[in-house]
C-alpha positions as semicolon CSV with decimal commas, in nm:
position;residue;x (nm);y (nm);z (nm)
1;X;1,103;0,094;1,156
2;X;1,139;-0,319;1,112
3;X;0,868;-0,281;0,871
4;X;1,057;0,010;0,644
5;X;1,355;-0,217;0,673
6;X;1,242;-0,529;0,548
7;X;1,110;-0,354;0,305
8;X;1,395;-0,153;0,195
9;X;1,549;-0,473;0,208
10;X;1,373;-0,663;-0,032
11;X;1,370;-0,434;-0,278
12;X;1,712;-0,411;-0,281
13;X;1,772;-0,772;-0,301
14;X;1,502;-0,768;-0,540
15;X;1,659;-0,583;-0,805
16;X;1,465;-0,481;-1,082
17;X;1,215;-0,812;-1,000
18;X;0,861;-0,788;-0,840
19;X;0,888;-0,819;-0,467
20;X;0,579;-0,965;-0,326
21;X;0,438;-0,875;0,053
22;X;0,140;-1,058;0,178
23;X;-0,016;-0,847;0,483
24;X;-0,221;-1,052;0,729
25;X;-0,452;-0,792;0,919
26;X;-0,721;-1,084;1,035
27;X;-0,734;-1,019;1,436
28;X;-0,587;-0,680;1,421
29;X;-0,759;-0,317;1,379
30;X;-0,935;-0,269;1,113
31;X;-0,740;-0,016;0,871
32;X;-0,788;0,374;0,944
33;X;-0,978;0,635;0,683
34;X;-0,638;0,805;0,660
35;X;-0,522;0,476;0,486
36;X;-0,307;0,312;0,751
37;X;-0,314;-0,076;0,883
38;X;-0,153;-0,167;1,153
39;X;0,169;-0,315;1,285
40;X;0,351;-0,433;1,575
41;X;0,546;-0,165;1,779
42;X;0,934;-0,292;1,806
43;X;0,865;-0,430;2,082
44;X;0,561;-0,630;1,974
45;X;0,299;-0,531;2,246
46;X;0,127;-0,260;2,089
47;X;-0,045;-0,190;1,745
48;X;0,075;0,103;1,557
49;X;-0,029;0,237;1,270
50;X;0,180;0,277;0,866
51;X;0,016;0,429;0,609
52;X;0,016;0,266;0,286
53;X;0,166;0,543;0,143
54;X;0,473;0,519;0,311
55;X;0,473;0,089;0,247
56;X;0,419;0,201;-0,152
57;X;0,736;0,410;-0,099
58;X;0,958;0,144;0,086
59;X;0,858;-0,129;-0,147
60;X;0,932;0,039;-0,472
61;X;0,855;-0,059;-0,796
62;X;0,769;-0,327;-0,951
63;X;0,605;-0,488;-0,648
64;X;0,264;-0,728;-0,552
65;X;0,077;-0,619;-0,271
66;X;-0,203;-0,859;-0,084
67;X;-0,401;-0,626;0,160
68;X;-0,496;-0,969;0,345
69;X;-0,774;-0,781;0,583
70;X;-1,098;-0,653;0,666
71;X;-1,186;-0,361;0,497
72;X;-0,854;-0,353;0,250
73;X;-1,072;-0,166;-0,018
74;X;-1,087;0,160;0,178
75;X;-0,692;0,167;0,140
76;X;-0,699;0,172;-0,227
77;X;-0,775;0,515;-0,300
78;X;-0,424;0,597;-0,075
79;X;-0,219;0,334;-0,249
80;X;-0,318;0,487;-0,580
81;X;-0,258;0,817;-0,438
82;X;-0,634;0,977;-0,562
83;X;-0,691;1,044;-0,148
84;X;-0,466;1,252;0,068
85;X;-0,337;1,108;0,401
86;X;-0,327;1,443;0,563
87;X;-0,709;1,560;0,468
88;X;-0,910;1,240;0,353
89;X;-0,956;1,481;0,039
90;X;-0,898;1,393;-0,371
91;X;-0,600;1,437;-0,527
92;X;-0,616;1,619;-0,893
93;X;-0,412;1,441;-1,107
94;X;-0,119;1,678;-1,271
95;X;-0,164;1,535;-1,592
96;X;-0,525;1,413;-1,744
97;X;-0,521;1,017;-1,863
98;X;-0,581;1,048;-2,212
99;X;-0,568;0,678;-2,300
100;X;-0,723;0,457;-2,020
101;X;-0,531;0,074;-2,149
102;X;-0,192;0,228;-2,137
103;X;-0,234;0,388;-1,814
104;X;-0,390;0,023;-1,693
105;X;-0,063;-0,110;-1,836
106;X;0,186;0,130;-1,668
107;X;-0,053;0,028;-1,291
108;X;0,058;-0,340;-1,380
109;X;0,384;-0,307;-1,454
110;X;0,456;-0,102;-1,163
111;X;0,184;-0,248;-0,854
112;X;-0,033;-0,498;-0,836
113;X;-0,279;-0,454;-0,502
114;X;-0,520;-0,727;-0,396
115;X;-0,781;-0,598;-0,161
116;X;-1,040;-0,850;-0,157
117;X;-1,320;-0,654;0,086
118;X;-1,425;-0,325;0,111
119;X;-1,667;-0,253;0,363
């Protein structure tokens, strides 16, 4: 709940601007194959875990994600929504990309994601 607040948060202060979050995962759990990482409980003893999924939806649009962690590749495919949560299963697009550099374009203007590892 802290973490869908400060989110919420920025974004509001953030306007229409790029909000920027920076998650440091070194020393924690690596993230899940359902596409989680993991956080501090509210009380700050335990890990718990938050789907990317539901960080993409608190953070809004535009925003700049660092997936600072072991393993942040594996969480792209749930960012970009191609993997379901619920199944580990692809995602059909509704609509077929017709022209690749505009769809590049629209990812950039809305999220930028840095995952630096993937295994």
């Amino acid at each position: 709940e802290d973490v869908r607040n400060l989110c919420t948060q920025l974004r509001r202060q953030a306007r229409n601007e790029r909000v920027l979050l920076h998650y440091n995962g070194h020393g924690v759990p690596r993230p899940t194959t359902s596409g989680e990482i993991w956080v501090f409980d509210k009380n700050h003893t335990e890990y718990i875990p938050l789907a990317v999924a539901d960080l993409k939806q608190w953070l809004g649009r535009p925003s700049m994600v660092v997936l600072d962690c072991s393993a942040a590749g594996v969480l792209l495919p749930y960012w970009n929504g191609t993997l379901d949560p619920t199944t580990g299963n692809a995602v059909m697009p509704t609509a077929p990309i017709v022209d690749m550099e505009t769809q590049a374009n629209q990812w950039v203007q809305d999220t930028i994601v840095l995952a630096p590892c993937s295994a």
